[in-house]
C-alpha positions as CSV (number, residue, x, y, z in Angstrom):
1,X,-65.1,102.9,76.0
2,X,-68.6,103.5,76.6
3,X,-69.5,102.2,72.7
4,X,-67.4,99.2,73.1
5,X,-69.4,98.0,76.4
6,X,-72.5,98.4,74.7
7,X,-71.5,96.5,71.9
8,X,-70.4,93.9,73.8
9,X,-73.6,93.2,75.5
10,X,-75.8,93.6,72.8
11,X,-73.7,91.3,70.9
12,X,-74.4,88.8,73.7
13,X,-77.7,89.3,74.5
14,X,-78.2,88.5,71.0
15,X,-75.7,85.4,70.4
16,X,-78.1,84.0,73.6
17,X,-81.3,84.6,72.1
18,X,-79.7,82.8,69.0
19,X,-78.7,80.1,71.3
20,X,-81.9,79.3,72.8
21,X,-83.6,79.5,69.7
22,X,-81.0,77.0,67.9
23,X,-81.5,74.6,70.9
24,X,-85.3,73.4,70.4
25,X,-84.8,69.9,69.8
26,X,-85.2,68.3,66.6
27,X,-88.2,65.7,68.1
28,X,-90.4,69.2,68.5
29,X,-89.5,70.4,65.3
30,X,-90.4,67.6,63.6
31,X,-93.9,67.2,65.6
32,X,-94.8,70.8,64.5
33,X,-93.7,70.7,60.8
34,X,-97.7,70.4,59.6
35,X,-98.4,73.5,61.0
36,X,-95.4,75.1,60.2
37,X,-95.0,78.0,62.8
38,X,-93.4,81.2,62.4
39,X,-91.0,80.8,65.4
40,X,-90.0,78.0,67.7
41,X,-88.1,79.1,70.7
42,X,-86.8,77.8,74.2
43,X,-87.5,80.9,76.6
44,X,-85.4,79.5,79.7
45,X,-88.0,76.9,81.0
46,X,-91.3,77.7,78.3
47,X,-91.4,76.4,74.9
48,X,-92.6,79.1,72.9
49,X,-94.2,78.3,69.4
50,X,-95.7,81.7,67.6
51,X,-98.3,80.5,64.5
52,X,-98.4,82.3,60.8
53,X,-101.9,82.6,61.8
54,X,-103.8,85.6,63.2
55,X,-105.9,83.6,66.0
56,X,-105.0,80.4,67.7
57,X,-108.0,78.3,68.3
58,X,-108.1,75.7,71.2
59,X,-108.7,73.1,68.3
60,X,-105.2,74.6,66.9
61,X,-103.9,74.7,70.0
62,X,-104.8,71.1,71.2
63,X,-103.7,69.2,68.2
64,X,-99.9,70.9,68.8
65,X,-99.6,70.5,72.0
66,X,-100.7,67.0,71.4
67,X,-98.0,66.6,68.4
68,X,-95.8,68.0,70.8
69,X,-96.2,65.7,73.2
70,X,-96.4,62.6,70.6
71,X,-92.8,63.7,69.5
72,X,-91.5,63.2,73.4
73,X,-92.3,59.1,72.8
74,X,-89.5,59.1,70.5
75,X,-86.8,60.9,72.7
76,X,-88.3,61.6,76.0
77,X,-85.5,64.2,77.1
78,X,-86.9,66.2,74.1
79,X,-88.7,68.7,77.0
80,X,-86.4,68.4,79.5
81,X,-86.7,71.5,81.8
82,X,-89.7,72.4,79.8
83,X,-92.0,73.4,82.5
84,X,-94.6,75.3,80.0
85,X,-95.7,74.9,76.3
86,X,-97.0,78.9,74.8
87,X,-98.8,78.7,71.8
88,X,-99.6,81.9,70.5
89,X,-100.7,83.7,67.1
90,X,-98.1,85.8,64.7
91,X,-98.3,89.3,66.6
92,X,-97.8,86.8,70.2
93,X,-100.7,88.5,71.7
94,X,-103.3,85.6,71.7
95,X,-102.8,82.3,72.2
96,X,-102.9,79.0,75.1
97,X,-100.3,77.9,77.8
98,X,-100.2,74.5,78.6
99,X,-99.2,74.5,82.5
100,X,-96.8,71.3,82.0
101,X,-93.8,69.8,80.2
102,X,-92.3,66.0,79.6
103,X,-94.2,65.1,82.9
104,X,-97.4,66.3,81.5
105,X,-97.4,64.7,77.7
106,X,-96.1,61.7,79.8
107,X,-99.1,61.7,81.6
108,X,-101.3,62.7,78.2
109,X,-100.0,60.1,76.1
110,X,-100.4,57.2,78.6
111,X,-104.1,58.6,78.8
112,X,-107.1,56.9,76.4
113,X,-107.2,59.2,73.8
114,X,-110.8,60.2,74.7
115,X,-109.2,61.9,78.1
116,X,-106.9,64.0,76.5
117,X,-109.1,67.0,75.7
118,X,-110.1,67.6,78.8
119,X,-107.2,66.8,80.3
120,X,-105.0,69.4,78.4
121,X,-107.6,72.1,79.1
122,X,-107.6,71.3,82.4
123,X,-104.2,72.6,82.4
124,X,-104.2,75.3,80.4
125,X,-104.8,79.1,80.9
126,X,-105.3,82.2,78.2
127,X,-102.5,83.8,77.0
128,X,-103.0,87.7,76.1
129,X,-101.4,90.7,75.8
């Protein structure tokens, strides 16, 4: 009986982590198929994208949060309930947080594009484990 329980829940916990990761909207795939990341997942309210690469760098990690962002023009419910946008390195260890969601690349693309590097690391803090 005992087996059977435990199956159960691992079989859920696992069809939900299937199910947040098949639910990333097709605008943000779209917007990060240049760098092609390893993963792209919806962790309840944080978009988490993990790079091939060993190190994100805050150029790296501007220019996706920015193509992020770009894609919201097209469908703007793309990052609803998005509150925060993780971009971290393959091992997830390293990477940026971008404090903000559809409000945020909202504000960033109605910005002059000279304002939006500041502005997103004004908004951002380190991500390490």
């Amino acid at each position: 009986m005992r087996s059977i329980f435990f199956g159960v829940v691992v079989f859920a916990v696992l069809g939900l982590a299937h199910a947040a990761a098949a639910s990333v909207p097709n605008e943000v795939q779209k917007s990060l198929e240049l760098w092609q990341p390893k993963t792209v997942q919806l962790n309840g309210a944080s978009l988490v994208v993990t790079s091939k690469e060993r190190q994100v760098t805050d150029q790296m990690y501007r220019a996706m949060v920015g193509g992020i962002c770009m894609g919201v023009l097209s469908r703007p419910s793309s990052l609803n309930g998005v509150s925060e946008i993780k971009i971290l390195n393959s091992a997830g260890r390293q990477g940026f947080v971008f404090e903000g969601g559809r409000s945020e690349c909202d504000r960033i693309n109605s910005m002059p594009i000279g304002d939006t590097k500041l502005h997103i690391l004004g908004i951002t803090h380190m991500h390490s484990n």
